[in-house]
C-alpha positions in Angstrom: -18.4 -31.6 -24.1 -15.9 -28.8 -25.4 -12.2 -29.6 -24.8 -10.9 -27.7 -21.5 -9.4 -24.8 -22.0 -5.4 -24.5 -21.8 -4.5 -23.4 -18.7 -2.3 -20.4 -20.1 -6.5 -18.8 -20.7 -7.5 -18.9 -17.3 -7.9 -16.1 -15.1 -5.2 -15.8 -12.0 -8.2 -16.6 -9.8 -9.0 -19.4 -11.5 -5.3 -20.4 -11.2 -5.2 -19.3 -7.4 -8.5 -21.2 -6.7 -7.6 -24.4 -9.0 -3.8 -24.6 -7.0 -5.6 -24.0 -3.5 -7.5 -26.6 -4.3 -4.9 -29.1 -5.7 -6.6 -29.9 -9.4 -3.5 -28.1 -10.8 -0.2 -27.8 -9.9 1.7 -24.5 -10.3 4.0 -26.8 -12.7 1.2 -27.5 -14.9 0.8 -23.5 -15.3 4.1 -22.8 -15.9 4.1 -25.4 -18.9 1.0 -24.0 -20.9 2.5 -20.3 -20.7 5.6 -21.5 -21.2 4.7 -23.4 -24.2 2.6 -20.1 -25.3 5.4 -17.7 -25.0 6.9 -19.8 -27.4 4.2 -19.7 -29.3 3.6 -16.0 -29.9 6.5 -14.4 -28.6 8.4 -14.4 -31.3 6.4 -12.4 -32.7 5.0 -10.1 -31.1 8.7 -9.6 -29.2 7.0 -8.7 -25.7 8.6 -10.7 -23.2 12.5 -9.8 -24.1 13.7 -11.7 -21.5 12.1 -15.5 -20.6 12.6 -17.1 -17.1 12.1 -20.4 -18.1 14.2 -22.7 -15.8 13.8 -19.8 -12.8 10.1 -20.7 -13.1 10.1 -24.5 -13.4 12.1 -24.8 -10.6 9.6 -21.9 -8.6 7.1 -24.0 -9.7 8.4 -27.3 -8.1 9.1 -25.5 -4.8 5.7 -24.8 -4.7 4.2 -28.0 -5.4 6.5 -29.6 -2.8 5.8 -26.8 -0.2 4.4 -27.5 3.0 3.7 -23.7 3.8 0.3 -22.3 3.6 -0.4 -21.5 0.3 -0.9 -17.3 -0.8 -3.5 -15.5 -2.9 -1.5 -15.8 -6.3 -0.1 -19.1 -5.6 1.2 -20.8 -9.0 0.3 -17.5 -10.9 2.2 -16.5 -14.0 3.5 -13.2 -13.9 5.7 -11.0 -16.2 8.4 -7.8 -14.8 9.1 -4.6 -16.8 12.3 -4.5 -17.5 13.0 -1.3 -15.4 12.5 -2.8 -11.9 15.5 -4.6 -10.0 15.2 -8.7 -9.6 17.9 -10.0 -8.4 20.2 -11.6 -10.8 18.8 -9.8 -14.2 19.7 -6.8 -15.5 17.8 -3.1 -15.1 18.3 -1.9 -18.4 15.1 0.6 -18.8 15.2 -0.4 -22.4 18.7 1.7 -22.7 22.0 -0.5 -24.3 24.4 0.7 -22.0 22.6 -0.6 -18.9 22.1 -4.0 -20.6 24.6 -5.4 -18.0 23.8 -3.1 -14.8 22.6 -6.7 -13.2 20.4 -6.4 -10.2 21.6 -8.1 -6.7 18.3 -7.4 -5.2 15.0 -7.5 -5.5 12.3 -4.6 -5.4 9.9 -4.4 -3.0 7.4 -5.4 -5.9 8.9 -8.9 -6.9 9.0 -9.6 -2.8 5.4 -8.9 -2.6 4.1 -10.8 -5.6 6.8 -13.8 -4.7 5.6 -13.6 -0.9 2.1 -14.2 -2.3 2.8 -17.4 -4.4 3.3 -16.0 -8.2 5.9 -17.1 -10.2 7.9 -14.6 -12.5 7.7 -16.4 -16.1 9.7 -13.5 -17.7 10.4 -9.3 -17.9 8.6 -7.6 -20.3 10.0 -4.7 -23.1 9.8 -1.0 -22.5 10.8 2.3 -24.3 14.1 3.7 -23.4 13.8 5.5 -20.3 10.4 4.0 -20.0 9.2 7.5 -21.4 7.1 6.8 -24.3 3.6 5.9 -25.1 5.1 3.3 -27.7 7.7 0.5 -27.0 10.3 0.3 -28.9 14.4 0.4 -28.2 17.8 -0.1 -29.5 18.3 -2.7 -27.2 15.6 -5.1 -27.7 13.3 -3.5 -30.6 9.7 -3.3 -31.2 7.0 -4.6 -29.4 3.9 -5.7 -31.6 0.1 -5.3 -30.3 -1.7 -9.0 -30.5 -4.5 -7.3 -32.4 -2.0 -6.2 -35.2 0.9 -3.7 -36.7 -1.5 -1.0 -37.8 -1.8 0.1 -33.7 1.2 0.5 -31.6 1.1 -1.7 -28.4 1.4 1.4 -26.3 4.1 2.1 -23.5 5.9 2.4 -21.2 4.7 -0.8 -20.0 3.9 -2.4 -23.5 5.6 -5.4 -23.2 3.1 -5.9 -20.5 0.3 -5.0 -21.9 1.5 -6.8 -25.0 2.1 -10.0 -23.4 -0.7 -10.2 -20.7 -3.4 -10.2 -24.1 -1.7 -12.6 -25.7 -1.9 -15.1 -22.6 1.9 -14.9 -21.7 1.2 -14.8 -17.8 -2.4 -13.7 -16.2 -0.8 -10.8 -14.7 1.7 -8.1 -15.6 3.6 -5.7 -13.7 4.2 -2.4 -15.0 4.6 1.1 -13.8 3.1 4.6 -14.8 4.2 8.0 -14.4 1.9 9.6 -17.2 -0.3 6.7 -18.7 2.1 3.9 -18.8 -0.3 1.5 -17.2 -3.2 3.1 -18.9 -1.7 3.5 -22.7 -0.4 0.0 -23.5 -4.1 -1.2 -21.6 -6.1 1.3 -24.4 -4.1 -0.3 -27.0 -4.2 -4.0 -26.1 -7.4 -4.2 -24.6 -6.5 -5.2 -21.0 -7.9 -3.7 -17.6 -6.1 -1.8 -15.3 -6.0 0.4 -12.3 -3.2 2.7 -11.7 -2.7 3.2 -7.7 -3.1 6.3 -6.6 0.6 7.9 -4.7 1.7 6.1 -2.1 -0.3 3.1 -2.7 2.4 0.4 -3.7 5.7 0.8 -2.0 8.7 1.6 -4.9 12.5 1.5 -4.7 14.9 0.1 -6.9 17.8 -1.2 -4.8 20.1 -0.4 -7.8 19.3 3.4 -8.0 22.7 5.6 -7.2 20.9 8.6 -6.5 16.7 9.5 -5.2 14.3 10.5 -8.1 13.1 14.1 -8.4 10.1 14.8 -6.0 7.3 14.5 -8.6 9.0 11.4 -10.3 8.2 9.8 -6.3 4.9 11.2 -6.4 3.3 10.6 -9.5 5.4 7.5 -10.5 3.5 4.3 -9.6 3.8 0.5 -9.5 0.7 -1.3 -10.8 -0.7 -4.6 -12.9 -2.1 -5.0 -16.2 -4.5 -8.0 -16.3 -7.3 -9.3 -18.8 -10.3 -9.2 -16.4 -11.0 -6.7 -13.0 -11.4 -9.0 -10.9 -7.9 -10.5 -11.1 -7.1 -6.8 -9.9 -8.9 -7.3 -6.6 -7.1 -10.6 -5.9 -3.7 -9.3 -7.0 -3.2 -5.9 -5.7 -3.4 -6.5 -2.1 -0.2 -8.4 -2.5 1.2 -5.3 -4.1 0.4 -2.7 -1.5 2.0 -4.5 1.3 4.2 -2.5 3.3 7.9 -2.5 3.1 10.2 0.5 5.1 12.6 0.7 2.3 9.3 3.4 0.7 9.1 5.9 3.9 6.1 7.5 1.8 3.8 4.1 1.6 0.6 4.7 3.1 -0.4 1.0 4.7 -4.1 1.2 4.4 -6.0 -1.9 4.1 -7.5 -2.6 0.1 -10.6 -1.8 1.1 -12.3 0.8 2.1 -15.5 1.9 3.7 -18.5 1.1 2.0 -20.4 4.3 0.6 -24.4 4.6 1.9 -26.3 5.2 -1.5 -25.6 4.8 -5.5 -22.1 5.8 -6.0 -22.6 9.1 -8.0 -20.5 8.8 -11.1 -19.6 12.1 -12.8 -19.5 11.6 -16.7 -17.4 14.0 -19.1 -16.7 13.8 -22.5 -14.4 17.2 -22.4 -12.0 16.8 -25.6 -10.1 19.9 -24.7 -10.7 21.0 -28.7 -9.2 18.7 -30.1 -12.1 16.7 -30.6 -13.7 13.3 -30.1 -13.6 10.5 -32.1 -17.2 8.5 -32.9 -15.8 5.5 -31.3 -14.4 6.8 -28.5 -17.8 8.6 -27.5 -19.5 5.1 -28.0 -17.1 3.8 -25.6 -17.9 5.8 -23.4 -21.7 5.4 -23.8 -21.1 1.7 -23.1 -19.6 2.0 -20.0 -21.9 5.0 -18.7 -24.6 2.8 -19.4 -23.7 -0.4 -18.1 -22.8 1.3 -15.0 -26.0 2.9 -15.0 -28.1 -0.4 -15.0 -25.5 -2.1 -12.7 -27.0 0.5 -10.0 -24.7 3.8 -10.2 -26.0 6.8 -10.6 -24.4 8.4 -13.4 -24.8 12.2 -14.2 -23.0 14.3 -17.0 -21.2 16.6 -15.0 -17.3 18.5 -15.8 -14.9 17.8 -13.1 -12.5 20.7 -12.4 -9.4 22.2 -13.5 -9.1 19.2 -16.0 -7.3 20.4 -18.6 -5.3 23.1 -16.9 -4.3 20.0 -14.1 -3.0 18.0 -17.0 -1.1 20.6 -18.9 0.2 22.0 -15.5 1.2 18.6 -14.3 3.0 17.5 -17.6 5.1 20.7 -17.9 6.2 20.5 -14.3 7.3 16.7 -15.0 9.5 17.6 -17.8 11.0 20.5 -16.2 12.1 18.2 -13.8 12.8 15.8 -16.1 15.0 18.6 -17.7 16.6 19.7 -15.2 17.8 16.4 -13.3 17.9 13.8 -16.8 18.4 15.6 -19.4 22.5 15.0 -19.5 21.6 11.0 -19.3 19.0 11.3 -21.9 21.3 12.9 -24.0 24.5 10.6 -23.0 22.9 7.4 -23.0 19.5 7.6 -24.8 19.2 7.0 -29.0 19.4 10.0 -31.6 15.4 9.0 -32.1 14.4 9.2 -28.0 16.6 12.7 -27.8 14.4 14.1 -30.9 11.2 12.7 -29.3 12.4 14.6 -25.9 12.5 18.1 -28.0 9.4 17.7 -29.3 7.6 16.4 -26.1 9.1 20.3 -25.2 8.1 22.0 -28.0 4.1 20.3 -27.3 4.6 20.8 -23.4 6.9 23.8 -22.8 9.0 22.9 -19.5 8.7 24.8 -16.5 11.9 26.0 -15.0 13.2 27.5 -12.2 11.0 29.5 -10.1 8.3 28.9 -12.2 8.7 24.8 -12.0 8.5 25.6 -7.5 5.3 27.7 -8.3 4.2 25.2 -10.3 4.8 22.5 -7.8 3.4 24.5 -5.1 0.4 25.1 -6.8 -0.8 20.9 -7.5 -1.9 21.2 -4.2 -4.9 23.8 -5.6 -5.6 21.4 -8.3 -5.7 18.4 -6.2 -7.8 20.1 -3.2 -10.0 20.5 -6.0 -10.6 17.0 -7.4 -10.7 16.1 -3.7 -13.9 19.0 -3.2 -15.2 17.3 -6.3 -15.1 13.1 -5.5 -16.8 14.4 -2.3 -20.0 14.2 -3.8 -18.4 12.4 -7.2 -16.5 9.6 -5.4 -16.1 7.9 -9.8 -15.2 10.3 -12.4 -15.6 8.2 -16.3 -13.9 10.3 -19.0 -12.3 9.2 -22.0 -8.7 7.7 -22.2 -7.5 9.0 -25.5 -9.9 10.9 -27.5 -8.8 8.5 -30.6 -8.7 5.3 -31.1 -4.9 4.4 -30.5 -2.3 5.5 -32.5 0.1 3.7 -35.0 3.3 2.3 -34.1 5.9 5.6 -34.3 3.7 8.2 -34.4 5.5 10.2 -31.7 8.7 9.8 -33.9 6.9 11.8 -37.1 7.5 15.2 -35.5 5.6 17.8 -33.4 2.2 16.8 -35.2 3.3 12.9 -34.1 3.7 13.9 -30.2 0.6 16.2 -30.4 -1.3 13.2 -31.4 -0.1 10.8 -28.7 0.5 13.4 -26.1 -2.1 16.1 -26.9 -4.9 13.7 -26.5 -3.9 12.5 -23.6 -4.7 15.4 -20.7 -7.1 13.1 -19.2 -4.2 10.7 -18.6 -1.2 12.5 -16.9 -3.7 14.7 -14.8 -4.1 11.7 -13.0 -0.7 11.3 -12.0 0.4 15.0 -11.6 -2.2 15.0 -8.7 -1.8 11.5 -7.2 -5.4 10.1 -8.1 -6.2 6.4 -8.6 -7.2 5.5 -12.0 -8.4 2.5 -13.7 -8.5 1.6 -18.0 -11.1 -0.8 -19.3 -12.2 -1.9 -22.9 -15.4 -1.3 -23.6 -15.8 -0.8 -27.5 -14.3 -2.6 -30.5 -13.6 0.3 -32.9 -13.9 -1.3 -36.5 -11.6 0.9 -38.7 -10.2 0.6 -41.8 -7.0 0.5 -40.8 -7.8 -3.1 -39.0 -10.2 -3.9 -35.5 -9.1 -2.4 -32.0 -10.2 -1.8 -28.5 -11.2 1.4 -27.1 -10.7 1.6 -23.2 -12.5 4.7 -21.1 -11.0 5.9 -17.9 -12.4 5.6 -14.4 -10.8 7.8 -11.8 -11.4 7.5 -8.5 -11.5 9.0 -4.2 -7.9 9.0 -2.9 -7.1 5.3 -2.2 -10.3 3.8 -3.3 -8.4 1.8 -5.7 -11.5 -0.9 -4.8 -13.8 1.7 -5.5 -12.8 1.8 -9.4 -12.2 -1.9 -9.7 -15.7 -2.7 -8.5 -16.9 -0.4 -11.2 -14.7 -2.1 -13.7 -16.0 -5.1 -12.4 -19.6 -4.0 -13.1 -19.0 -3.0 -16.4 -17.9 -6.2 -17.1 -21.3 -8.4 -16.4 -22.7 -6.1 -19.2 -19.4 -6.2 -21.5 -17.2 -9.2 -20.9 -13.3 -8.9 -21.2 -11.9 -8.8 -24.9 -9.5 -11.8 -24.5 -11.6 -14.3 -25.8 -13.0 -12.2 -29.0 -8.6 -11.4 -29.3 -7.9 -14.9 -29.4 -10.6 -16.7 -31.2 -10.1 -13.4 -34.5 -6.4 -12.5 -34.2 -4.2 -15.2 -32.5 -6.4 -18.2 -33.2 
């Protein structure tokens, strides 16, 4: 018989259902990832800080524990470094905040904790988590586990980094724009980012409330290597807490829909164009969907460019307009040039313009909602290339074009409040080197389930990437 595989591999509901069950204890798990951060951490330069004795001793408490054990009990999980737990530091990737020490925890670490996971370390992000690459002054680059010729992606590219490589089976990271969905196109892991409202958000250490659409279209989420570790995990995330008085408390599932789910197909590219591998990608997933039992139809959803560009202008007008002094204060000379171009690309609204603006997302979002009415799964492309280099959005206006440009289908998303997931479907096979191509699946108004069952689907025709990752680049 083939040797067992180390438990850092397995799933968390393999974890959850092997600690339920008392084959494993959570200290067993906490030894194999530990032992694999060590491993590969160093360098790839993902998990920046490592909670080594914190999660022994978790660990231990729950092996000892008497209590009824959660969903994620003994799961490994990583934090980006921009959300408060108590006793570490909130630094947001920026070197003056490298001692602004947290002295409680976020509503995120209390549900994940409540539900039995153990932290196992905080994960690297760009400065001001406001990049779709991660790197910073503070703690440097974070490498992709399929290799330096592709960025690992960002904001949360530490966790998409370190989730790949098998450092923790799930990892927490956050997305205003793409930051869940970028580093899961360029690692290969699935994700769903909630819809707004879905996971309750507050940092305790915050001095001042965020803008409006920084509360709206900003959102907690997970990065995982399989979809249906998103179906055990993100019920613990949406659990209610008061200190978000815009949480919506609905249950993780919804009502089941009478029929085949109609899926609406695009492959807009907006002119810029499509990439071979991208459209293959999302060929794959279209068909697998298809045979799973959906009934998928090429059809243009509305407003889809214009809802991205809209959205993305309003953010940095806001962005400008309440950040800009910090950005400029605290942030690098390379993250204040990347800030002038993002608003040479994406032109800020301002003033009465910006409260038009605003006031008109409700047209493009009574829109999308018309449309998921009879389309309740929209599956467009991610990026419409395969993923960029490491740095590109520091080589000048043609640099952010190519990592901001091509992402409309991203950031429309958010600018509108719309739950969206990111799986791999493809391998693109360049000569640059071998990476994953993930498509986006974008779903009804808290029907996060919706997306991940599609995900899910996918999957029993094209099975997670971590193995093929491991076996051909980390073996």
């Amino acid at each position: 018989m083939p040797p067992a595989k180390p438990l850092w591999k397995w799933t968390a509901q393999e974890i959850a259902t092997a600690t339920h069950a008392g084959t494993i204890s959570a200290t067993d798990v906490v030894e194999s990832v530990l032992a694999r951060i060590d491993e590969v951490n160093p360098s790839l330069n993902a998990v920046v800080e490592i909670l080594a004795d914190e999660a022994r001793q978790r660990a231990r408490s729950l092996d000892k524990s008497a209590q009824t054990k959660g969903r994620l009990h003994g799961v490994p999980v990583t934090i980006k470094i921009n959300i408060d737990q108590k006793g570490h530091a909130t630094s947001n990737g920026i070197k003056a905040f490298e001692h602004l020490i947290a002295t409680s925890d976020a509503p995120i670490i209390r549900n994940l904790q409540a539900e039995g996971a153990i932290i196992i370390g905080r994960t690297n992000t760009p400065e001001f988590s406001f990049r779709a690459d991660t790197d910073n002054p503070l703690y440097g680059r974070t490498f992709n586990p399929w290799g330096k010729h592709i960025s690992a992606g960002g904001s949360s590219g530490g966790a998409g980094a370190a989730v790949m490589a098998g450092m923790g089976a799930l990892a927490h990271g956050n997305d205003i724009g793409g930051s869940l969905r970028f580093p899961a196109s360029a690692n290969g892991a699935v994700t769903v980012k909630p819809g707004m409202g879905r996971v309750p958000a507050w940092n305790p250490s915050q001095e001042a409330e965020r803008g409006l659409l920084a509360q709206s279209m900003s959102v907690q989420g997970l990065l995982s290597r399989n979809a249906a570790d998103l179906h055990l995990a993100m019920p613990a995330m949406i659990t209610p807490d008061p200190h978000d008085p815009f949480h919506v408390p609905l249950g993780w599932r919804g009502a089941n829909i009478d029929g085949p789910i109609r899926v609406a197909v695009s492959k807009d590219d907006f002119g810029f164009g499509m990439h071979e591998d991208v459209a293959i990608a999302i060929d794959k997933a279209a068909s697998a969907l298809s045979r799973a039992g959906y009934a998928v139809e090429e059809v243009e959803p509305p407003l889809a460019r214009e809802t991205g560009e809209a959205g993305y202008r309003c953010l940095l007008g806001e962005v400008k307009a309440l950040l800009h002094s910090d950005i400029q204060r605290y942030g690098s000379e390379q993250i204040n040039q990347i800030f002038d171009d993002y608003y040479t690309q994406f032109p800020p609204y301002e003033g009465d313009e910006l409260l038009a603006m605003m006031a008109h997302r409700s047209h493009y979002a009574r829109q999308w909602s018309l449309f998921l009415e009879t389309y309740p799964l929209v599956l467009t492309p991610f990026l419409l290339a395969p993923y960029f280099e490491a740095g590109r959005d520091t080589q000048g206006a043609d640099g952010v074009r190519d990592v901001l440009g091509q992402a409309y289908w991203s950031f429309s998303m958010n600018f509108i409040g719309l739950p969206a997931g990111n799986i791999p479907t493809h391998i693109a096979k360049l000569a640059t080197g071998h990476q994953p191509i993930g498509v986006q699946i974008a779903g009804r108004r808290w029907r996060e389930d919706l997306i991940v069952d599609a995900m899910k689907a996918i999957e029993t025709e094209i099975p997670p990437l971590c193995d093929h990752l491991w076996d051909t680049h980390l073996a």
